[in-house]
N, CA, C and O atoms as a GROMACS GRO file, in nm:
protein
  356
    1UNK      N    1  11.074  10.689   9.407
    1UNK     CA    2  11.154  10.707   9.288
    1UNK      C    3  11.227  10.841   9.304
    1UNK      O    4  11.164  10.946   9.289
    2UNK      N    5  11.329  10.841   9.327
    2UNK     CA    6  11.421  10.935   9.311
    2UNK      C    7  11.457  11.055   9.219
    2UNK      O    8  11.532  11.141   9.266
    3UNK      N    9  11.424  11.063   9.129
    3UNK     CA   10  11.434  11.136   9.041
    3UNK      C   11  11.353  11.112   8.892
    3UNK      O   12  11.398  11.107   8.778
    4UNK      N   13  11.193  11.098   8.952
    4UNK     CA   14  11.109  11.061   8.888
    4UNK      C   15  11.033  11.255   8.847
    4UNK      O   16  11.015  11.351   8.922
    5UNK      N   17  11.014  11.240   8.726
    5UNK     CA   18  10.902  11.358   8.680
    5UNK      C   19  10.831  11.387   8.723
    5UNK      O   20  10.797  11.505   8.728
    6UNK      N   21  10.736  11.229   8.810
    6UNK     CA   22  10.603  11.247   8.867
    6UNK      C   23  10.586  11.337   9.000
    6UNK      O   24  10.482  11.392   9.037
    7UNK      N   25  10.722  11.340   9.068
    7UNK     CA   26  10.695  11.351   9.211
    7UNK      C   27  10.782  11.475   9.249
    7UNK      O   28  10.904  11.458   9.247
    8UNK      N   29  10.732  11.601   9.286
    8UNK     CA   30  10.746  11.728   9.288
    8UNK      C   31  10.818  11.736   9.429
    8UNK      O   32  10.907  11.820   9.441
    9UNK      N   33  10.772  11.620   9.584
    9UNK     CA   34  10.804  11.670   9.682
    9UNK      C   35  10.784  11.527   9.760
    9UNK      O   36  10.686  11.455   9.740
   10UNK      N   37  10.887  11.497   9.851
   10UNK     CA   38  10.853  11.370   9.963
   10UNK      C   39  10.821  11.409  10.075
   10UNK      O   40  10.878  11.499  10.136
   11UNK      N   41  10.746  11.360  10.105
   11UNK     CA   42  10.728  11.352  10.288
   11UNK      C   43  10.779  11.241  10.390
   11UNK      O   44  10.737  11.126  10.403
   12UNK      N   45  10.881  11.309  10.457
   12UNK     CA   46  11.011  11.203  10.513
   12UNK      C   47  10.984  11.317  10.638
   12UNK      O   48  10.968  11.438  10.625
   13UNK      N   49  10.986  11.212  10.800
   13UNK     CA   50  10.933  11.269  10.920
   13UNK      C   51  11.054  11.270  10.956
   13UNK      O   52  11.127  11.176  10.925
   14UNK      N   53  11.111  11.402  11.044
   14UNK     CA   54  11.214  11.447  11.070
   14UNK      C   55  11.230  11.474  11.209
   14UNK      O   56  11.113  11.483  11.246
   15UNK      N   57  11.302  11.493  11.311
   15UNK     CA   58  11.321  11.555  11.421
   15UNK      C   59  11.403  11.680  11.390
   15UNK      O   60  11.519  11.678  11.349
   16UNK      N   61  11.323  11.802  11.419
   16UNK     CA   62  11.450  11.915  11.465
   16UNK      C   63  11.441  11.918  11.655
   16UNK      O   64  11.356  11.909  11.743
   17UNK      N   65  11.568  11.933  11.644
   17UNK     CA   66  11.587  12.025  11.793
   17UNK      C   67  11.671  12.131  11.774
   17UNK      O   68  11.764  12.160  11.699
   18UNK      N   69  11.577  12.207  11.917
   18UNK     CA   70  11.638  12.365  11.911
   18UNK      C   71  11.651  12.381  12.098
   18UNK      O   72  11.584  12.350  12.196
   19UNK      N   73  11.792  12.456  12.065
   19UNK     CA   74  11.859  12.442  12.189
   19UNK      C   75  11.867  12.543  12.238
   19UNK      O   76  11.968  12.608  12.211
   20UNK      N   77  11.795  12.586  12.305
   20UNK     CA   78  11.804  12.703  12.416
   20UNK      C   79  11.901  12.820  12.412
   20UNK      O   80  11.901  12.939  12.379
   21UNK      N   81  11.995  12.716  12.470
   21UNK     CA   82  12.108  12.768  12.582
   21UNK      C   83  12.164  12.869  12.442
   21UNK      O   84  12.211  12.970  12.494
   22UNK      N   85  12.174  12.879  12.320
   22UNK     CA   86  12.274  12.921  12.181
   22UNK      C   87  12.195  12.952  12.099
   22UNK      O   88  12.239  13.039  12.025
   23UNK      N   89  12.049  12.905  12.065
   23UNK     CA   90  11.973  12.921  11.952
   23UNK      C   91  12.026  12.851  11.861
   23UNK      O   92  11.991  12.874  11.746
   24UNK      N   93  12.108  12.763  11.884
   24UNK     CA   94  12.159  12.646  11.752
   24UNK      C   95  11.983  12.542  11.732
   24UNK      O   96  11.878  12.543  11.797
   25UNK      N   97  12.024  12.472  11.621
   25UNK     CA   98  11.846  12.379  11.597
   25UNK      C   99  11.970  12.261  11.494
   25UNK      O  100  12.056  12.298  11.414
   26UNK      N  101  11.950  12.185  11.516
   26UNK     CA  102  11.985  12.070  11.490
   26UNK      C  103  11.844  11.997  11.401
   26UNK      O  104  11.731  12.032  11.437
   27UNK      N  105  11.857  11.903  11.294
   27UNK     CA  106  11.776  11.876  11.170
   27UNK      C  107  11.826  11.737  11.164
   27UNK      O  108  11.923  11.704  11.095
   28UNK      N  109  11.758  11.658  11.235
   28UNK     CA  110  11.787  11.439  11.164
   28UNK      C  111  11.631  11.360  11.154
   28UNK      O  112  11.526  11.390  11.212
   29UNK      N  113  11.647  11.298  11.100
   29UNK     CA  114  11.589  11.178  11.027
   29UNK      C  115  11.658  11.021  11.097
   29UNK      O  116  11.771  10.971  11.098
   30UNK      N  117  11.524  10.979  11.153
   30UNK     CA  118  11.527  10.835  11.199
   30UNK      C  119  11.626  10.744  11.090
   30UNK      O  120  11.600  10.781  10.975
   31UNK      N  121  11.719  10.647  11.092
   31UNK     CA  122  11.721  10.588  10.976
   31UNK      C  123  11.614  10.410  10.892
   31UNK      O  124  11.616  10.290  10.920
   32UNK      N  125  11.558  10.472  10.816
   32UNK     CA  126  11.523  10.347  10.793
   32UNK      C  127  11.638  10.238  10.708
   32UNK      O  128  11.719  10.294  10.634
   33UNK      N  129  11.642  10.106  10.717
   33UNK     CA  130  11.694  10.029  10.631
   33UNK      C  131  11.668  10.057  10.493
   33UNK      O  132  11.565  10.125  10.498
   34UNK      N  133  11.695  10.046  10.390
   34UNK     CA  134  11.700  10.004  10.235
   34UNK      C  135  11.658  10.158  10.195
   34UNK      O  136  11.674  10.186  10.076
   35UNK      N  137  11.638  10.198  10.229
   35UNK     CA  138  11.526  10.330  10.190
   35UNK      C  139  11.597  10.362  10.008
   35UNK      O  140  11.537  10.367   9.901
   36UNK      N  141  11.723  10.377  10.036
   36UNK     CA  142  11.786  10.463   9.908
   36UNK      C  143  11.795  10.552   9.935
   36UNK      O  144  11.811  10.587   9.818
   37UNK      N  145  11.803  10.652   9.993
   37UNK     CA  146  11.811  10.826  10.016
   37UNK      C  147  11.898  10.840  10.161
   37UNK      O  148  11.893  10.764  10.257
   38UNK      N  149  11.954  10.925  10.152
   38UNK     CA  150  12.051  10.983  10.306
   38UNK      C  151  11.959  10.971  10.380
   38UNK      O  152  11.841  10.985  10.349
   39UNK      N  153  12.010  10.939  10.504
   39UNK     CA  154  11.930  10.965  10.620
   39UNK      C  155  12.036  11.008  10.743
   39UNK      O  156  12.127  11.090  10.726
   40UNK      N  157  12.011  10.940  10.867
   40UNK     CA  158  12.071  11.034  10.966
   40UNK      C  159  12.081  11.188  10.960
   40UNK      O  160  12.003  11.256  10.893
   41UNK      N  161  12.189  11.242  11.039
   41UNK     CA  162  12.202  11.378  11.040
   41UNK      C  163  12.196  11.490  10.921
   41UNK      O  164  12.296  11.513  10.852
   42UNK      N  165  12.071  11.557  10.902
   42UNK     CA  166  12.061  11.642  10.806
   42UNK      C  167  12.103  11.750  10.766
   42UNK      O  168  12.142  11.788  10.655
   43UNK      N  169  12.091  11.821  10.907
   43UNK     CA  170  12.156  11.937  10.926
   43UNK      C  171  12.247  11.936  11.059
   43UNK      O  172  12.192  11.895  11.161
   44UNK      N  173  12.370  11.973  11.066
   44UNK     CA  174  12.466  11.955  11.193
   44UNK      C  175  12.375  12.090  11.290
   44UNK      O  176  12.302  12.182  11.251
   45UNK      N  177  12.424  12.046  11.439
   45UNK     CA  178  12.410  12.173  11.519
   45UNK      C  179  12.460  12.264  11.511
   45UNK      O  180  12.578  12.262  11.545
   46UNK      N  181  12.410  12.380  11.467
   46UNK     CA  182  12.450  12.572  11.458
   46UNK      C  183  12.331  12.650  11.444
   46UNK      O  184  12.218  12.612  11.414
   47UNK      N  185  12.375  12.774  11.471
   47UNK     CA  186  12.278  12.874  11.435
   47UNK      C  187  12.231  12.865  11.324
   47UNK      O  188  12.328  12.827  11.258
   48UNK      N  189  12.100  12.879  11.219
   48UNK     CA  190  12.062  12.861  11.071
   48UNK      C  191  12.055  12.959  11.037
   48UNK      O  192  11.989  13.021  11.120
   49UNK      N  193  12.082  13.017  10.966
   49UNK     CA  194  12.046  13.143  10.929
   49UNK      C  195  11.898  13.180  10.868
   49UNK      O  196  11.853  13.090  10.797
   50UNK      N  197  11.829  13.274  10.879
   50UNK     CA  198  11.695  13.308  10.854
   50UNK      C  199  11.700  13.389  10.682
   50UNK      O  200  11.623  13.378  10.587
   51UNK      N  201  11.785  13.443  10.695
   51UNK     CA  202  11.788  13.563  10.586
   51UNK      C  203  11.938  13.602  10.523
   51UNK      O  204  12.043  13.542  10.545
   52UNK      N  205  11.918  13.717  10.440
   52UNK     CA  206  12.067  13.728  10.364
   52UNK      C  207  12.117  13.846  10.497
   52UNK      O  208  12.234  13.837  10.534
   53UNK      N  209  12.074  13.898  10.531
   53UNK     CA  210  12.080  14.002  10.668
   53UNK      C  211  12.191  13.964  10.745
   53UNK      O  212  12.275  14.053  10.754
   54UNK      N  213  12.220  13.849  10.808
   54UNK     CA  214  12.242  13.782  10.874
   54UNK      C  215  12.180  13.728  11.008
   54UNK      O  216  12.241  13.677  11.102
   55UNK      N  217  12.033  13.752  10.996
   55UNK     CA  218  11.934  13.701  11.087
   55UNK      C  219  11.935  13.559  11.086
   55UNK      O  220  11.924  13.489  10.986
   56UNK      N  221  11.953  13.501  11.256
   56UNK     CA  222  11.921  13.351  11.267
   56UNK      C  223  11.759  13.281  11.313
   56UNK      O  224  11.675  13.361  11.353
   57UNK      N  225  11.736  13.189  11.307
   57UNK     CA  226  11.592  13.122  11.350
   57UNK      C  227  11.604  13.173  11.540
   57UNK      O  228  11.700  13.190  11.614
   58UNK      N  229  11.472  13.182  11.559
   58UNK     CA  230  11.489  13.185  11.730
   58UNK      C  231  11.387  13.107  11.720
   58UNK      O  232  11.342  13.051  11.620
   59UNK      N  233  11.346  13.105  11.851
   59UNK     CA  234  11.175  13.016  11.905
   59UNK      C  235  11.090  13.071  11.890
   59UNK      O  236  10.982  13.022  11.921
   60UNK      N  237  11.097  13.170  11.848
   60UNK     CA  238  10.984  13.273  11.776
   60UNK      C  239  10.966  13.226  11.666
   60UNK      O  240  10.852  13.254  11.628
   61UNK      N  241  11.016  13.171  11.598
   61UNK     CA  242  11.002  13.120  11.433
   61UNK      C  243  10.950  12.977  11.441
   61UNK      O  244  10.892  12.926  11.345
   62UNK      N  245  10.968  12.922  11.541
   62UNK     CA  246  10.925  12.749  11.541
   62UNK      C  247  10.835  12.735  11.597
   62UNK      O  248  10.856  12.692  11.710
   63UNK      N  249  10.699  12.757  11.562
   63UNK     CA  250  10.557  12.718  11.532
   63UNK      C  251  10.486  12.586  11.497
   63UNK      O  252  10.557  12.514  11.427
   64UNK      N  253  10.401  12.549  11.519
   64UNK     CA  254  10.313  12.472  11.456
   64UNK      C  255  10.273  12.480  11.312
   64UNK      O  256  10.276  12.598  11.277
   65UNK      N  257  10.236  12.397  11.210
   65UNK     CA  258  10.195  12.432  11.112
   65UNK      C  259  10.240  12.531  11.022
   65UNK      O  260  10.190  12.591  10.927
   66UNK      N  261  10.366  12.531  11.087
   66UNK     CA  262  10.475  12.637  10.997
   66UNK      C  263  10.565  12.584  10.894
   66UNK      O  264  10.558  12.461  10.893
   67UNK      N  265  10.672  12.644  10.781
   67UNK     CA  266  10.762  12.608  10.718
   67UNK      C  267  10.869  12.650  10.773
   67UNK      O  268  10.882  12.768  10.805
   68UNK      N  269  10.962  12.558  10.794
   68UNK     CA  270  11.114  12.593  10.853
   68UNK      C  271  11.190  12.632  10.688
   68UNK      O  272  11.169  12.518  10.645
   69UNK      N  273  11.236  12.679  10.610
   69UNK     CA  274  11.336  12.676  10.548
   69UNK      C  275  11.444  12.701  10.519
   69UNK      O  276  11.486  12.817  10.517
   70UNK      N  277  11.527  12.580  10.484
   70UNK     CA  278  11.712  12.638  10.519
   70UNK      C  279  11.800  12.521  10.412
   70UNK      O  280  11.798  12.400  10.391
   71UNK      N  281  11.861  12.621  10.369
   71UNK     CA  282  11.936  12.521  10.264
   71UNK      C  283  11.912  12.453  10.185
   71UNK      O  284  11.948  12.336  10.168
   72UNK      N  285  11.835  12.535  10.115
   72UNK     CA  286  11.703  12.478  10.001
   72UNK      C  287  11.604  12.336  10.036
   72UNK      O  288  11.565  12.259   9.948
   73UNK      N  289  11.575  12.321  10.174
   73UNK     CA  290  11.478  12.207  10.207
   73UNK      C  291  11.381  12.296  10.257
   73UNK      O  292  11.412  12.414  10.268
   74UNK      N  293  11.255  12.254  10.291
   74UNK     CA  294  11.169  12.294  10.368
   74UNK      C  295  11.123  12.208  10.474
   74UNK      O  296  11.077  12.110  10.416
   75UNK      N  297  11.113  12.195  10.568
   75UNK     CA  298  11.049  12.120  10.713
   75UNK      C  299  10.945  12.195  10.733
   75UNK      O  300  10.946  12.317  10.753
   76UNK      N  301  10.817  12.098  10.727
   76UNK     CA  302  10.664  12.148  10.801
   76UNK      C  303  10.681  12.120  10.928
   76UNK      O  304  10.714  12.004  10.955
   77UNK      N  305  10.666  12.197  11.018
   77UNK     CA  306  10.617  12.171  11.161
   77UNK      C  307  10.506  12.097  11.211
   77UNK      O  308  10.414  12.170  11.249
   78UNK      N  309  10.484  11.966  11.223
   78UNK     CA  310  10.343  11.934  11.265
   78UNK      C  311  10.325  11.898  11.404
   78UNK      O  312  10.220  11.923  11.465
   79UNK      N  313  10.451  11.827  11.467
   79UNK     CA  314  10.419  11.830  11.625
   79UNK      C  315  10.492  11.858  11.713
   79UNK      O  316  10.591  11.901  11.655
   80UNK      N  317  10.512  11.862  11.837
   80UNK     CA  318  10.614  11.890  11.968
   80UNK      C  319  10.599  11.783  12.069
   80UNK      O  320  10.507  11.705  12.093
   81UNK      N  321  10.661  11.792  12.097
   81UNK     CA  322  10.645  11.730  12.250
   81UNK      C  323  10.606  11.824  12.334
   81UNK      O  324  10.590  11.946  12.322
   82UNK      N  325  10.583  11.698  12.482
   82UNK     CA  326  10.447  11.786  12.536
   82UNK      C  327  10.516  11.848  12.646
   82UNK      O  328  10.439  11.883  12.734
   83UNK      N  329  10.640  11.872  12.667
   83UNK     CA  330  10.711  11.970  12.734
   83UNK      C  331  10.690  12.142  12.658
   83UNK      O  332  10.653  12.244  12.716
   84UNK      N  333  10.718  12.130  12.548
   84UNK     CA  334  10.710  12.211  12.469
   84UNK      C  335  10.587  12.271  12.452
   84UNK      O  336  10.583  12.390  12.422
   85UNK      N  337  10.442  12.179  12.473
   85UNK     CA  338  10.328  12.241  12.434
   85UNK      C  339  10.264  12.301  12.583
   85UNK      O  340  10.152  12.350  12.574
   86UNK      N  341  10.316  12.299  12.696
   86UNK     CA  342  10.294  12.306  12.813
   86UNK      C  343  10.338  12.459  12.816
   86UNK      O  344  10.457  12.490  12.814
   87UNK      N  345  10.231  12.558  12.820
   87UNK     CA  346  10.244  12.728  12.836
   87UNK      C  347  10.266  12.744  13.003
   87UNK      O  348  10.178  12.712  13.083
   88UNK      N  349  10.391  12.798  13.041
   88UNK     CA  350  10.348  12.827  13.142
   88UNK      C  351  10.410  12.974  13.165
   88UNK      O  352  10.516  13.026  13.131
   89UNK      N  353  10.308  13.013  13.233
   89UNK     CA  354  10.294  13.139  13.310
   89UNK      C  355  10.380  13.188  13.414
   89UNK      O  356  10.356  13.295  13.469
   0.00000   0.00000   0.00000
């Protein structure tokens, strides 16, 4: 329900990517059929900004079990791929 009283917050699974080469991070959503709500591309590719400063997100900020927030949404971090979880030395 869309704009129901009851429901303070959705949980809708997202892909960000974050691109190296610029520090741009790109923000989409799989699309489901019928859903009712936007989907596809959430946020276009660019730098996000972090702060009023003019500080942007780096890979220092994209954690596990973290809050991404930008443009009044919030994204929880819950997984990576396993390129990403691979530390190397």
């Amino acid at each position: 329900v869309y704009e129901s009283p009851n429901e303070f917050y959705r949980v809708r699974p997202v892909t960000i990517l974050y691109y190296l080469e610029d520090d741009s991070i790109q923000v989409f959503e799989d699309p489901v059929e019928n859903s009712g709500i936007p989907q596809g591309k959430l946020i276009r590719r660019h730098r996000l900004p972090k702060n009023d400063q003019g500080d942007t997100f780096t890979w220092k900020d994209l954690n596990l079990r973290k809050n991404l927030s930008v443009y009044g949404h919030t994204f929880r971090i819950c997984d990576c791929d396993e390129f990403t979880k691979v530390k190397k030395i």
